[in-house]
C-alpha positions, 0 to 999 in steps of 0.5 A, spaced: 383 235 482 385 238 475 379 240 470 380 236 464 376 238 458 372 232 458 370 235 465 366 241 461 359 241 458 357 236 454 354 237 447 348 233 446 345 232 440 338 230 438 336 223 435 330 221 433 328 214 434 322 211 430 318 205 431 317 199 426 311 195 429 307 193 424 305 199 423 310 205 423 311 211 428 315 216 427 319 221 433 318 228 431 320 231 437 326 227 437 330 226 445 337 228 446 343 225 448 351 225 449 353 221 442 351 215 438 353 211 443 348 214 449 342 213 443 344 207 442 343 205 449 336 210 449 334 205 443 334 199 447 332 201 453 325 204 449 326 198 445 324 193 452 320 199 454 316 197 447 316 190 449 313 189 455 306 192 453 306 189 446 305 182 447 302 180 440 296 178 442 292 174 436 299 171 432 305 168 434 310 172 432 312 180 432 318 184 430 319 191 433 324 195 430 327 202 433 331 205 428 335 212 431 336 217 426 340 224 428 340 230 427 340 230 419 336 224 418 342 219 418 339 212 419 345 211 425 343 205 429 338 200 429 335 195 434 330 190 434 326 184 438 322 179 436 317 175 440 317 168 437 311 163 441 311 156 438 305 151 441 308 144 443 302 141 444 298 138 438 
């Protein structure tokens, strides 16, 4: 099978991804990946990761914000999650 370019190592880049949650977490440490798209992907699944321990807990509403910065400190994608709880009963 013939080696194709994309065949050869992979320049990873490091992306930041910072949480909004109420209150703001940044990523100092960053995480690498492939390109825009693989940090894209890495911001959803840290998003439902988020998600399944942050349950609000005394309201019935709560955004979670994952804001994905690279290198340069470019705002390159955003991904959010709101819980909406609504009684039924009166």
């Amino acid at each position: 099978m013939p080696i194709r370019p994309s065949d050869g190592p992979i320049d990873r880049a490091r992306y930041f991804f910072d949480i909004h949650d109420g209150a703001h977490q940044r990523d100092d440490a960053g995480t690498e990946c492939a390109d825009q798209q693989g940090a894209a992907l890495e911001a959803k699944r840290l998003l439902s990761a988020i998600a399944v321990d942050e349950v609000p807990k005394d309201a019935e509403r709560q955004t979670i914000t994952v804001v994905v910065t690279d290198e340069e400190g470019h705002a390159v994608y955003s991904a959010a999650l709101t819980f909406v709880g609504t009684w039924l009963l009166r």
